[in-house]
Biotite code that builds the C-alpha atoms (Angstrom):
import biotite.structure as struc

atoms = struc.array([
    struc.Atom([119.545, 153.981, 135.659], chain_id="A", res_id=1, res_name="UNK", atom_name="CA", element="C"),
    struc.Atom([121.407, 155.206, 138.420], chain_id="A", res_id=2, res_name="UNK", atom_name="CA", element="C"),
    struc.Atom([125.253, 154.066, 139.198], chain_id="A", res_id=3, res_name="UNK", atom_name="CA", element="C"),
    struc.Atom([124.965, 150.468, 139.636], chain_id="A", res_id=4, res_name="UNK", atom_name="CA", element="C"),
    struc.Atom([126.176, 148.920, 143.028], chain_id="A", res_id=5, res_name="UNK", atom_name="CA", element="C"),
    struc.Atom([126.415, 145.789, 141.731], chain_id="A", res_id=6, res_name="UNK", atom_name="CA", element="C"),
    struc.Atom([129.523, 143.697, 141.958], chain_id="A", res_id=7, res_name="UNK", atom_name="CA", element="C"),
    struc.Atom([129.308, 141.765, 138.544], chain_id="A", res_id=8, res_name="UNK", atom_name="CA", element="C"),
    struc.Atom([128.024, 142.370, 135.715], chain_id="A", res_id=9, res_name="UNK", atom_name="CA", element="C"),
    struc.Atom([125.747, 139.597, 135.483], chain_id="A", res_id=10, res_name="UNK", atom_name="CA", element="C"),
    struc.Atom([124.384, 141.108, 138.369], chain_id="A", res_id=11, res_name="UNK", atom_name="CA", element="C"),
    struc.Atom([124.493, 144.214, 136.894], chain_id="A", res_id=12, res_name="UNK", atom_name="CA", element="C"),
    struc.Atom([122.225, 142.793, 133.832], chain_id="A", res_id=13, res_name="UNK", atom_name="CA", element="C"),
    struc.Atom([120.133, 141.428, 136.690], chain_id="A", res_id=14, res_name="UNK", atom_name="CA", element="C"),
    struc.Atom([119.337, 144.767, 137.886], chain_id="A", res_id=15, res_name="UNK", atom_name="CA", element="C"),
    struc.Atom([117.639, 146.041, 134.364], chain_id="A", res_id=16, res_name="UNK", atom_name="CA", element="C"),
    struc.Atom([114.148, 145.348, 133.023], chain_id="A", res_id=17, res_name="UNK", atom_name="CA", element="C"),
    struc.Atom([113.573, 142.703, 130.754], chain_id="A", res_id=18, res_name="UNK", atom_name="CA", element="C"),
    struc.Atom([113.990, 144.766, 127.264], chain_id="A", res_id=19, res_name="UNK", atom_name="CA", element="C"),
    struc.Atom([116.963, 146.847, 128.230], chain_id="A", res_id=20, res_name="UNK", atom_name="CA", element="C"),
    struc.Atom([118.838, 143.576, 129.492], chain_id="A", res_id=21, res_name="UNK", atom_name="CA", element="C"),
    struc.Atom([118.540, 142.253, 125.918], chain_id="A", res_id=22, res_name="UNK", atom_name="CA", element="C"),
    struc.Atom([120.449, 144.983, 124.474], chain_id="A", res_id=23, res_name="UNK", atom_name="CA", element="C"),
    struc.Atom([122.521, 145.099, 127.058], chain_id="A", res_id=24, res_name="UNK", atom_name="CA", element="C"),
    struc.Atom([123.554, 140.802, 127.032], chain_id="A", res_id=25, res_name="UNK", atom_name="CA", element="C"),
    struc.Atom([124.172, 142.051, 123.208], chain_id="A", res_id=26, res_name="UNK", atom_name="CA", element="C"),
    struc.Atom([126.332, 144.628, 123.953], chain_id="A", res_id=27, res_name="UNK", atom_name="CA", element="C"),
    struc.Atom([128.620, 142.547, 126.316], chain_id="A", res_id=28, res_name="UNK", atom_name="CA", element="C"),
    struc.Atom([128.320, 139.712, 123.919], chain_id="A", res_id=29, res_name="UNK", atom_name="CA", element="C"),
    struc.Atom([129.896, 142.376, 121.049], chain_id="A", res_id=30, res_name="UNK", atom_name="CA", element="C"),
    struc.Atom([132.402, 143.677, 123.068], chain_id="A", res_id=31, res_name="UNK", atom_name="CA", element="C"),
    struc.Atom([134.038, 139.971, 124.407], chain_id="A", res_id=32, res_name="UNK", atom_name="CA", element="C"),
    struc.Atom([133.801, 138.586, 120.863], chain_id="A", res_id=33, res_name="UNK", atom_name="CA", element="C"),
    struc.Atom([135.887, 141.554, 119.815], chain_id="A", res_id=34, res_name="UNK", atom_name="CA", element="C"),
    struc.Atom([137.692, 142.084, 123.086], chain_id="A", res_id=35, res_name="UNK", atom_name="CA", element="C"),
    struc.Atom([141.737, 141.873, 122.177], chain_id="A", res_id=36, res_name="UNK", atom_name="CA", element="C"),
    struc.Atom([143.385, 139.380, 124.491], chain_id="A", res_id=37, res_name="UNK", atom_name="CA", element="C"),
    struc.Atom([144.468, 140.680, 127.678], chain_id="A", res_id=38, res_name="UNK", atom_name="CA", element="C"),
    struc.Atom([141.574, 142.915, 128.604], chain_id="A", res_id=39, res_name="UNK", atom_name="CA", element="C"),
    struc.Atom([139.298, 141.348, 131.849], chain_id="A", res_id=40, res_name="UNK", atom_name="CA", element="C"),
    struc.Atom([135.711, 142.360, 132.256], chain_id="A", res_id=41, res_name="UNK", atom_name="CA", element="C"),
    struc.Atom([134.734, 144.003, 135.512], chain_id="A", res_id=42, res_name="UNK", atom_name="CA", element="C"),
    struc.Atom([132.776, 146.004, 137.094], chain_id="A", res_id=43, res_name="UNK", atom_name="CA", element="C"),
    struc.Atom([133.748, 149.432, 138.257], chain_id="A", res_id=44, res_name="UNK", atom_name="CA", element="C"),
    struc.Atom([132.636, 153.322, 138.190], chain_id="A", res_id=45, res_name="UNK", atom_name="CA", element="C"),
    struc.Atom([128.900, 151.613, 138.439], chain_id="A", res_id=46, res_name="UNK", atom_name="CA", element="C"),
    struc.Atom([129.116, 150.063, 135.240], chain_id="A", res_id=47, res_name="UNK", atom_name="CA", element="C"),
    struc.Atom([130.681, 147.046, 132.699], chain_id="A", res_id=48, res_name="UNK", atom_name="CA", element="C"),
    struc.Atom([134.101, 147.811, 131.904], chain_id="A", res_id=49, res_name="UNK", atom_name="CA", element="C"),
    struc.Atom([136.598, 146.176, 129.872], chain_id="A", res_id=50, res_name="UNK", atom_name="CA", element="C"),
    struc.Atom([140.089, 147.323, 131.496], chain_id="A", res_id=51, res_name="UNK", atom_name="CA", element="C"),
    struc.Atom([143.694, 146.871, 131.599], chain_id="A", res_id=52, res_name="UNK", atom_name="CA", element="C"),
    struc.Atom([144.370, 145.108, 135.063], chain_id="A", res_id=53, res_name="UNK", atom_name="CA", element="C"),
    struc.Atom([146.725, 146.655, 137.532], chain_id="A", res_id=54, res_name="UNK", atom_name="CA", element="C"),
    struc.Atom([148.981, 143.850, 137.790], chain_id="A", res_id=55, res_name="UNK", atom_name="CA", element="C"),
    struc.Atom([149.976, 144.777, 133.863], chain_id="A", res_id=56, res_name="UNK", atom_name="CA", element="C"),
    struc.Atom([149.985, 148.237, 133.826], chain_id="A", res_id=57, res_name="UNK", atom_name="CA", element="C"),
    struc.Atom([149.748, 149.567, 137.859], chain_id="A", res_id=58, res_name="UNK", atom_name="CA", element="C"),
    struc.Atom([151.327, 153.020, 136.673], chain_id="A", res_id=59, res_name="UNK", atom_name="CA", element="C"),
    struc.Atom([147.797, 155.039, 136.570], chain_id="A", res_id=60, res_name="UNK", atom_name="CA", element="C"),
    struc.Atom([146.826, 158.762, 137.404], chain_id="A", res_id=61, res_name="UNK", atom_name="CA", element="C"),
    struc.Atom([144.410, 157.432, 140.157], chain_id="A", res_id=62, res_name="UNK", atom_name="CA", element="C"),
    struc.Atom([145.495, 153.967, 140.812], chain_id="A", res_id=63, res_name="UNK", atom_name="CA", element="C"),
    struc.Atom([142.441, 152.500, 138.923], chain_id="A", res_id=64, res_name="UNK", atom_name="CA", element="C"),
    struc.Atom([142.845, 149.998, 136.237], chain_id="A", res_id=65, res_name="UNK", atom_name="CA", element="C"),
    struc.Atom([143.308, 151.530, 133.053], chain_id="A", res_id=66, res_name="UNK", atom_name="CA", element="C"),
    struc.Atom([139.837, 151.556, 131.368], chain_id="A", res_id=67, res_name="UNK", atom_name="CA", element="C"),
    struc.Atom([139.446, 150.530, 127.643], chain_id="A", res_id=68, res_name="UNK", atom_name="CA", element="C"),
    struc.Atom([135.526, 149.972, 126.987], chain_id="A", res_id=69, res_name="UNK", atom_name="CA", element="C"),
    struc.Atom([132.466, 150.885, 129.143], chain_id="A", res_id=70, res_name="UNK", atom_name="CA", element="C"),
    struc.Atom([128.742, 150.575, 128.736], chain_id="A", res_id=71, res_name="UNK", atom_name="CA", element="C"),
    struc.Atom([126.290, 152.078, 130.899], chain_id="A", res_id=72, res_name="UNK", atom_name="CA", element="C"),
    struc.Atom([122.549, 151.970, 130.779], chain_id="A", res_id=73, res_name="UNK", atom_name="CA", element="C"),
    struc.Atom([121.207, 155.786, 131.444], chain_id="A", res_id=74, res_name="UNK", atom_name="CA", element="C"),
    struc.Atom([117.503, 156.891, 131.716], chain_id="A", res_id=75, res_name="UNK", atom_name="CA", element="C"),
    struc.Atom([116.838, 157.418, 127.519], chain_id="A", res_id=76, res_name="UNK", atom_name="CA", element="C"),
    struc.Atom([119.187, 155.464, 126.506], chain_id="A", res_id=77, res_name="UNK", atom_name="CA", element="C"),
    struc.Atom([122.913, 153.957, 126.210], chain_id="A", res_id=78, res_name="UNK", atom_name="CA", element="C"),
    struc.Atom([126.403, 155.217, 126.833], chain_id="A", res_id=79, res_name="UNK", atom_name="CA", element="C"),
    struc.Atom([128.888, 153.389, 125.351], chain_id="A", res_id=80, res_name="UNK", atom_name="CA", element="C"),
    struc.Atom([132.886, 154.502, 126.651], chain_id="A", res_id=81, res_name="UNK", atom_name="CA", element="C"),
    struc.Atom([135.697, 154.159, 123.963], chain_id="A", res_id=82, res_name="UNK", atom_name="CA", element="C"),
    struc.Atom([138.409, 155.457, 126.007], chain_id="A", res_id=83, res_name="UNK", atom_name="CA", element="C"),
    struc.Atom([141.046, 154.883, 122.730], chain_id="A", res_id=84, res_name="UNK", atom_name="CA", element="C"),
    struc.Atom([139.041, 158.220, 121.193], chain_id="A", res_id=85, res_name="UNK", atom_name="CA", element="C"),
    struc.Atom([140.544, 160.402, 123.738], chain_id="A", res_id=86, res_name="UNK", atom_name="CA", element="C"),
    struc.Atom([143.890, 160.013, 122.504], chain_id="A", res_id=87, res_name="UNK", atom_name="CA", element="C"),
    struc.Atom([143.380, 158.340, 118.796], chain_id="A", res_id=88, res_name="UNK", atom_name="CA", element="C"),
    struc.Atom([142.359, 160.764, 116.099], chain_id="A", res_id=89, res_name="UNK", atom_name="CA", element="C"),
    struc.Atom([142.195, 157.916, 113.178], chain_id="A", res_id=90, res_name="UNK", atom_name="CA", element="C"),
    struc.Atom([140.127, 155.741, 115.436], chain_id="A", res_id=91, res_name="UNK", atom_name="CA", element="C"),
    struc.Atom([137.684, 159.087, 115.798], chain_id="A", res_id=92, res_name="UNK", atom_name="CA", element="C"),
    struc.Atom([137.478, 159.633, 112.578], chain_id="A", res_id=93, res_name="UNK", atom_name="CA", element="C"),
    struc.Atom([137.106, 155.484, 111.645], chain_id="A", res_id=94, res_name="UNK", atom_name="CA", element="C"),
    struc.Atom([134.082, 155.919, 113.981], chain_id="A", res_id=95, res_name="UNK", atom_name="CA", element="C"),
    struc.Atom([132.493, 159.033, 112.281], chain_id="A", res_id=96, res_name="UNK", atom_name="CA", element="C"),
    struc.Atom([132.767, 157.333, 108.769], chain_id="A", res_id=97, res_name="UNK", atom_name="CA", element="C"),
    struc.Atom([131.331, 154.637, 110.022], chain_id="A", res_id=98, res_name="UNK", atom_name="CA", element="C"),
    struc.Atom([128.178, 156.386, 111.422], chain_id="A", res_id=99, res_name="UNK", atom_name="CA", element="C"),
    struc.Atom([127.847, 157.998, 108.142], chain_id="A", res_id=100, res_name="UNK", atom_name="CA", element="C"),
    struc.Atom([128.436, 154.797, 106.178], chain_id="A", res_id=101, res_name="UNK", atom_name="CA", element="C"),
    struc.Atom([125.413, 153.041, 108.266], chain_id="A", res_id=102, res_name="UNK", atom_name="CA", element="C"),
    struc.Atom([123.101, 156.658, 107.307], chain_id="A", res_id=103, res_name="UNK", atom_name="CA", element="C"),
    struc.Atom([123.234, 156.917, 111.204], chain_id="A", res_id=104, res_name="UNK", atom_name="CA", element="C"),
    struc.Atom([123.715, 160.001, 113.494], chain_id="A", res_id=105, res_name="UNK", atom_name="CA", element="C"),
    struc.Atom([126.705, 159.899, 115.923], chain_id="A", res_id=106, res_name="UNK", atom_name="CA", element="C"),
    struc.Atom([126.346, 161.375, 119.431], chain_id="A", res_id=107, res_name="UNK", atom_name="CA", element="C"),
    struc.Atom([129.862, 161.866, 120.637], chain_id="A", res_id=108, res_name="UNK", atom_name="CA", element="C"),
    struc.Atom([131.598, 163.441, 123.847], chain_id="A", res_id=109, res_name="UNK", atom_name="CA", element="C"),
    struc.Atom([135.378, 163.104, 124.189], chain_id="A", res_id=110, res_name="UNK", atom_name="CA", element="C"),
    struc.Atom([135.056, 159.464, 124.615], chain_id="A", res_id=111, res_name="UNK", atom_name="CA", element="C"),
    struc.Atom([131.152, 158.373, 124.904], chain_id="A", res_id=112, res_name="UNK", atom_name="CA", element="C"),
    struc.Atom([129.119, 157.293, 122.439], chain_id="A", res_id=113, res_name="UNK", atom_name="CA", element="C"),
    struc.Atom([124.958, 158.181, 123.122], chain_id="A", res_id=114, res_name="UNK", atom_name="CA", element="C"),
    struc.Atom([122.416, 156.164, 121.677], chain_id="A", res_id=115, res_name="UNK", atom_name="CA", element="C"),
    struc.Atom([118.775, 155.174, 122.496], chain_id="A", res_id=116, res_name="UNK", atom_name="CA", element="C"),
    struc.Atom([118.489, 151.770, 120.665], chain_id="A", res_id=117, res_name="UNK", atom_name="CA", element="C"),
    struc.Atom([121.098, 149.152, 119.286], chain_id="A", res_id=118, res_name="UNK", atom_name="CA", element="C"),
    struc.Atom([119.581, 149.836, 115.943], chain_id="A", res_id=119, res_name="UNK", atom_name="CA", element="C"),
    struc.Atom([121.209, 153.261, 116.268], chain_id="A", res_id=120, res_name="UNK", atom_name="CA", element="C"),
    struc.Atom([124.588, 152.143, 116.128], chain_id="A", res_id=121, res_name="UNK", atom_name="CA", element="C"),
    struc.Atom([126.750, 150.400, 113.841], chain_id="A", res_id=122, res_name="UNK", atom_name="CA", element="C"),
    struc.Atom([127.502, 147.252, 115.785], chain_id="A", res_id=123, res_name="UNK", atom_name="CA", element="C"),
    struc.Atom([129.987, 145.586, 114.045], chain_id="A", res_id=124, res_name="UNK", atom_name="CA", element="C"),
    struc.Atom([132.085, 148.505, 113.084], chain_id="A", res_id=125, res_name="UNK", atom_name="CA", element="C"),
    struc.Atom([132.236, 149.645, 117.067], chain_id="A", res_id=126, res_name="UNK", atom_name="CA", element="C"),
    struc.Atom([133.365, 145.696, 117.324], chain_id="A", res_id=127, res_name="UNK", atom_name="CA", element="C"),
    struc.Atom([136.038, 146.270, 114.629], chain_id="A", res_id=128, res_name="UNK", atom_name="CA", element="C"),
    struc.Atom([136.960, 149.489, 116.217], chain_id="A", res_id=129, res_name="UNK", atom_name="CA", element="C"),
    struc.Atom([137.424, 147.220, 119.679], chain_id="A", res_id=130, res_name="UNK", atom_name="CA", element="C"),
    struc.Atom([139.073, 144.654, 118.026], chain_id="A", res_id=131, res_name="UNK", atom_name="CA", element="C"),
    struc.Atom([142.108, 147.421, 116.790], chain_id="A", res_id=132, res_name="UNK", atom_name="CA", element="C"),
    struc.Atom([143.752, 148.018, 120.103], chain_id="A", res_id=133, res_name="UNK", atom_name="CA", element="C"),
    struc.Atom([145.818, 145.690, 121.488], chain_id="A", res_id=134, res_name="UNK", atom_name="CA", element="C"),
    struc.Atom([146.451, 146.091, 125.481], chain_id="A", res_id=135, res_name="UNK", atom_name="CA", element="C"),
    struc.Atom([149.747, 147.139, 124.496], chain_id="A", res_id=136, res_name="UNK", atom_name="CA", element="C"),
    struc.Atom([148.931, 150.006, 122.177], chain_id="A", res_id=137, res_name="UNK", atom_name="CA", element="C"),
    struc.Atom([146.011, 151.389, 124.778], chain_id="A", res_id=138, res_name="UNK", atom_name="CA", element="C"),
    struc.Atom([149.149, 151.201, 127.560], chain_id="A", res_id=139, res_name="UNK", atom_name="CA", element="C"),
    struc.Atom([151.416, 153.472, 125.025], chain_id="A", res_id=140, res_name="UNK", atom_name="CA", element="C"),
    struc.Atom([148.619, 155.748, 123.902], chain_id="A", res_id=141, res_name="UNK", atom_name="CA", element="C"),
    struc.Atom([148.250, 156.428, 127.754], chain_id="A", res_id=142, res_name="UNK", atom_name="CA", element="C"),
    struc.Atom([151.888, 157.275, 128.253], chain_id="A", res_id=143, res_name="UNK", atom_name="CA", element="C"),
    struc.Atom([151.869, 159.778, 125.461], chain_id="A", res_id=144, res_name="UNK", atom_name="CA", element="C"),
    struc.Atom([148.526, 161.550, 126.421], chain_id="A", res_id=145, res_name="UNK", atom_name="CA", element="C"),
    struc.Atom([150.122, 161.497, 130.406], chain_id="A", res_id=146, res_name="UNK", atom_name="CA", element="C"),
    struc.Atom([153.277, 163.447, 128.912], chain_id="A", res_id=147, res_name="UNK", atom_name="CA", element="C"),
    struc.Atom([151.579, 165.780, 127.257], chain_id="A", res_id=148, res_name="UNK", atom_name="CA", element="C"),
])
């Protein structure tokens, strides 16, 4: 799927075929029930995200909310965004062992997660991996990447 120019994400969901709107309702309904306090949903960059909002933490490199969790639908398959990975080494490695606990191969970038199907992913563990930041402790991990 192309960037999305939708404005919500139900309308977002709206905009995919019948199968891949299942998984994606699933995915959204993973990330909220795991979603620490403090996060909103929006859309933004053409996809769901799950951000800091500016009016707690305005101070960002390009005056965008700072993200937390994306999903994207691409032509073969998923992108999931953990933007914690960039700057969290134990949370990297949490996510490796859990790939290889579940007998499941991880396709990682710096941040994004690649799968085709749900069934390709450890669900629950990516949930427990959301549930372990705290808007607070994404805001300091930012500061200490920015003064690097």
């Amino acid at each position: 799927m192309a960037r999305s120019k939708a404005v919500t994400v139900d309308a977002y969901l709206d905009e995919l075929p019948p199968e891949r709107r299942a998984a994606a309702r699933t995915l959204r309904r993973m990330i909220l029930a795991h979603l620490p306090e403090g996060y909103v949903e929006s859309m933004n960059w053409g996809m769901p995200c799950y951000e800091v909002p500016l009016s707690r933490h305005a101070d960002t490199y390009n005056g965008q909310p700072l993200g937390y969790v994306a999903f994207a639908a691409q032509k073969s398959g998923w992108s999931l965004y953990l933007m914690d990975l960039a700057v969290n080494a134990d949370k990297e490695a949490a996510l490796r062992t859990a790939f290889a606990k579940a007998g499941r191969r991880l396709d990682l970038g710096k941040s994004c997660v690649r799968f085709r199907t749900l069934e390709d992913v450890p669900l629950e563990a990516i949930g427990e991996l959301i549930a372990s930041t705290p808007v607070a402790d994404l805001i300091a991990g930012h500061e200490r990447a920015r003064r690097r």
